[in-house]
N, C-alpha and C positions, 0 to 999 in steps of 0.2 A: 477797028481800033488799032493804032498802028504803036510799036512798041520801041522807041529808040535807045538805042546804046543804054542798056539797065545798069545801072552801077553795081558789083556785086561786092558787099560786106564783109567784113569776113570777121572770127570770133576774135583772133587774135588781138585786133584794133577795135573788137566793140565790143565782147565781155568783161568783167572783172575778174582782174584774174585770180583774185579771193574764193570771192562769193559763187565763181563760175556764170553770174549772168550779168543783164543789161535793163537796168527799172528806169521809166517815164513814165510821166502825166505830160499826157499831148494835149495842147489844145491845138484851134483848126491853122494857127499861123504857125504854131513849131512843125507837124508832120512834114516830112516832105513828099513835094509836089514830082519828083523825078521819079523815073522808074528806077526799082532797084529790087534786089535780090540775095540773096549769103549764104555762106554755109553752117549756118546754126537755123535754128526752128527757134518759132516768136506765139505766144497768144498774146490778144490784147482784146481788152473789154470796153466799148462803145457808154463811157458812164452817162455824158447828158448828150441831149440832141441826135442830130443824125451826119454822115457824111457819105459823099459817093467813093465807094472801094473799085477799082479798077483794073483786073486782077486777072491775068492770062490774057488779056484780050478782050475781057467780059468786063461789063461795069455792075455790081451791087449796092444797092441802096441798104444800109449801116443803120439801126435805130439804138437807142438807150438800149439798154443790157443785152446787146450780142455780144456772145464772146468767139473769136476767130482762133484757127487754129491754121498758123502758115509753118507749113514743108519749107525743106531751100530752095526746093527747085520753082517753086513761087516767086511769078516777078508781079508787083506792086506798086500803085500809087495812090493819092489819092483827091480827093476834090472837094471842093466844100459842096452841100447840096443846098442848092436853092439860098435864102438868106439866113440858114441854120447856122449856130452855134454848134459846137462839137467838144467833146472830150476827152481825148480817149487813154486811158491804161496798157503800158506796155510791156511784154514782161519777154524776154528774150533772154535762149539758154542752149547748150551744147547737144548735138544733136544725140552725142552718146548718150543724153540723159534719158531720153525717148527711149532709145536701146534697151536701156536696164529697164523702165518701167514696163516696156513690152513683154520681157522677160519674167518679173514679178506678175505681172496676169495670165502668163500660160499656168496650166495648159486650154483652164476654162476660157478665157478670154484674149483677142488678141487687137492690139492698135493696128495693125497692117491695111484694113480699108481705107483709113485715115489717110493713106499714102497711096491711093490709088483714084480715085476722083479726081477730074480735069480741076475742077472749084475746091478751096477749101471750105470744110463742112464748118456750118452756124449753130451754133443752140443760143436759143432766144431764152433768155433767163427771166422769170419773175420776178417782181418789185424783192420780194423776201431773199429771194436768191443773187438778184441780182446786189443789197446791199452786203449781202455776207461778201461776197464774191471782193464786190470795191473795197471793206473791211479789211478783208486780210491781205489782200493788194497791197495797199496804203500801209499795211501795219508792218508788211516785209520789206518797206522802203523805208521805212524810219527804223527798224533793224540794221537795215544795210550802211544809215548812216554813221550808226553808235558803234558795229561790229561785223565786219563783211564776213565773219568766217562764220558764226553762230546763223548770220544772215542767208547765206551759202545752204545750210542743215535747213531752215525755216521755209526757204524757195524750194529747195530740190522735195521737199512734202508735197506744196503747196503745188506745185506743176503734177504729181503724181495725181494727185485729187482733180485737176482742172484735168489733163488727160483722160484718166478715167469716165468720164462725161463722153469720151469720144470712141472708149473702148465696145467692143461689140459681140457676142458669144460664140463661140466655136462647137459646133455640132458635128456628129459625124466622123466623115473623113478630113474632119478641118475647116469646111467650108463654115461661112459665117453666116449666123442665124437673122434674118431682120425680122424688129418685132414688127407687131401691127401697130397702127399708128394711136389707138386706142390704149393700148401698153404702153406703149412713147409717153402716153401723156399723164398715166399713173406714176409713171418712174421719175417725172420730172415733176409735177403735183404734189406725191407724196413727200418729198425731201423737202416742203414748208414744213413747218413745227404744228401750225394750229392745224394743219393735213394729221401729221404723223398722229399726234396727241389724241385729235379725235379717233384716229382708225381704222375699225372695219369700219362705222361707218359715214367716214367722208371716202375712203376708199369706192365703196358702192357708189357713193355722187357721183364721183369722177367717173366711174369705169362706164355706166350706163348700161351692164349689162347682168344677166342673173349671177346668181351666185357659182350656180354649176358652171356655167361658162367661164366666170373670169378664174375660178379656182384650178379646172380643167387647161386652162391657156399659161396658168403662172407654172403649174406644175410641166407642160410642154417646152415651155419656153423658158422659163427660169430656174427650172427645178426647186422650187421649193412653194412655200404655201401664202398665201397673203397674209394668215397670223404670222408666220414667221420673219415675211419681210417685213412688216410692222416692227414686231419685235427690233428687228436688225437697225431700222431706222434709229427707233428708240432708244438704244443701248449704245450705239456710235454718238448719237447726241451726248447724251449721258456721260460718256467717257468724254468728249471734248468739254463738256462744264468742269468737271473734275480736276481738266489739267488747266484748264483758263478761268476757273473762278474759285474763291474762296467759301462759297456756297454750302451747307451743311447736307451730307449724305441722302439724307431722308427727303430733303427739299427738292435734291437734285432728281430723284425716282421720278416723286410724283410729277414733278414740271414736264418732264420728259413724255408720261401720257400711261404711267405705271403705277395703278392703283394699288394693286398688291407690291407690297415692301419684300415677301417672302421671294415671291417670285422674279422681283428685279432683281433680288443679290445671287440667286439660282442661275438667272441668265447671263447677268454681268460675268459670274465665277467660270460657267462655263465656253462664254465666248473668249474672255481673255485671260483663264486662267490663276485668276487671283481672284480678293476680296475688291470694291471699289478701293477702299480705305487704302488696302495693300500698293492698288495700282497708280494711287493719286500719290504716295510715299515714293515709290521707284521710277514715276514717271515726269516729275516735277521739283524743279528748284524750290527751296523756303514752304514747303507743301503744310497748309495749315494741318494740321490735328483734329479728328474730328471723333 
């Protein structure tokens, strides 16, 4: 595949210079079909159909909920596949922003594989994931249009979160840990709600394997225990209803997958330090009372 004169973009003519980024909804007649390149970093998520990506030299076939994570040093184009329709979401942002989120995940975790791979790396999102994902997309673009500075605060989150998907653990002398591919699939399984909610066990569904095993591999590989990641799941849910809905306390517990009420206001206090009640007050505009 032969790669002609790639146009190379650059932030200053395709950022906002607000907001710090660059939002599209592509469909398969706006991408373009040229090769090109820049010096900011872009993800973008495949929401319907498929398309061909064309990407170093290599051509990948693109389905509904991938989401891509392009380096600058990424030249790209791309193609329609076959007589598919396509859609895709574009979110494109300064490379220092990577910077700082790398920096924010040490010393446990680091983005640096991310930037070593000939391909940029794919996660294939679920139907569940993949609408959250289009959700807050779409909801950072109608930000950006009412307010690019508040917008600016909302994306540089939302990129920390979408990175972190790409993040990988550091072991050792540094070197970075891969899970097994059986973990891969708990980690990305469990982050659905009717996952989480259920717990240990849809947990056991997924994993396929005993109990001493998967507990023995979370404690190797993750340090910490599968109640606990449960937990974690549940309590990050939990915090984001509190700051995005008007929901009443007790509602929000049990939705999350927390039968005991004691024990979610024990967990909530101790992961983030306050009461919910307290956190949904200091963490949110017009914050109902509850």
């Amino acid at each position: 595949m032969t790669i002609s004169n790639p146009k190379l973009l650059k932030a200053e003519d395709t950022l906002d210079p607000i907001s710090g980024v660059n939002y599209k909804i592509n469909s398969l007649f706006s991408v373009t079909p040229s090769w090109h390149n820049h010096d900011f970093m872009e993800v973008f998520l495949i929401s319907k159909g498929a398309i061909r990506h064309l990407i170093n030299g290599k051509e990948q076939k693109l389905v509904e909920g991938d989401l891509v994570f392009i380096r600058p040093e990424d030249t790209h184009s791309f193609r329609q596949y076959r007589d598919s329709e396509c859609e895709l979401i574009n979110l494109a942002f300064h490379a220092n922003w990577f910077n700082e989120m790398n920096i924010f995940f040490q010393p446990e975790f680091s983005l640096e594989s991310a930037l070593k791979e000939y391909l940029p790396e794919i996660k294939r999102l679920g139907l569940a994931e993949k609408k959250y994902m289009y959700d807050r997309m779409t909801e950072g673009g109608e930000k950006l249009l009412q307010n690019p500075a508040e917008a600016g605060v909302y994306f540089k989150i939302l990129t920390a979160e979408i990175l972190s998907m790409f993040k990988k653990r550091k072991v050792g002398d540094g070197h970075i840990s891969v899970l097994p591919a059986w973990m891969e699939r708990i980690l990305m399984e469990m982050k659905k709600k009717e996952n989480f909610k259920k717990g240990l066990s849809a947990l056991r569904k997924i994993a396929c394997r005993s109990d001493e095993h998967t507990s023995r591999s979370f404690r190797l590989y993750l340090k910490t225990t599968p109640t606990d990641f449960i937990n974690e799941l549940r309590i990050k849910y939990a915090a984001s209803c509190l700051l995005n809905s008007d929901e009443k306390i007790d509602f929000i517990a049990i939705d999350s997958g927390f039968d005991n009420l004691s024990h979610f206001y024990h967990t909530f206090k101790k992961t983030y330090g306050s009461s919910p009640r307290k956190y949904r007050l200091l963490n949110r505009k017009n914050a109902v009372i509850v």
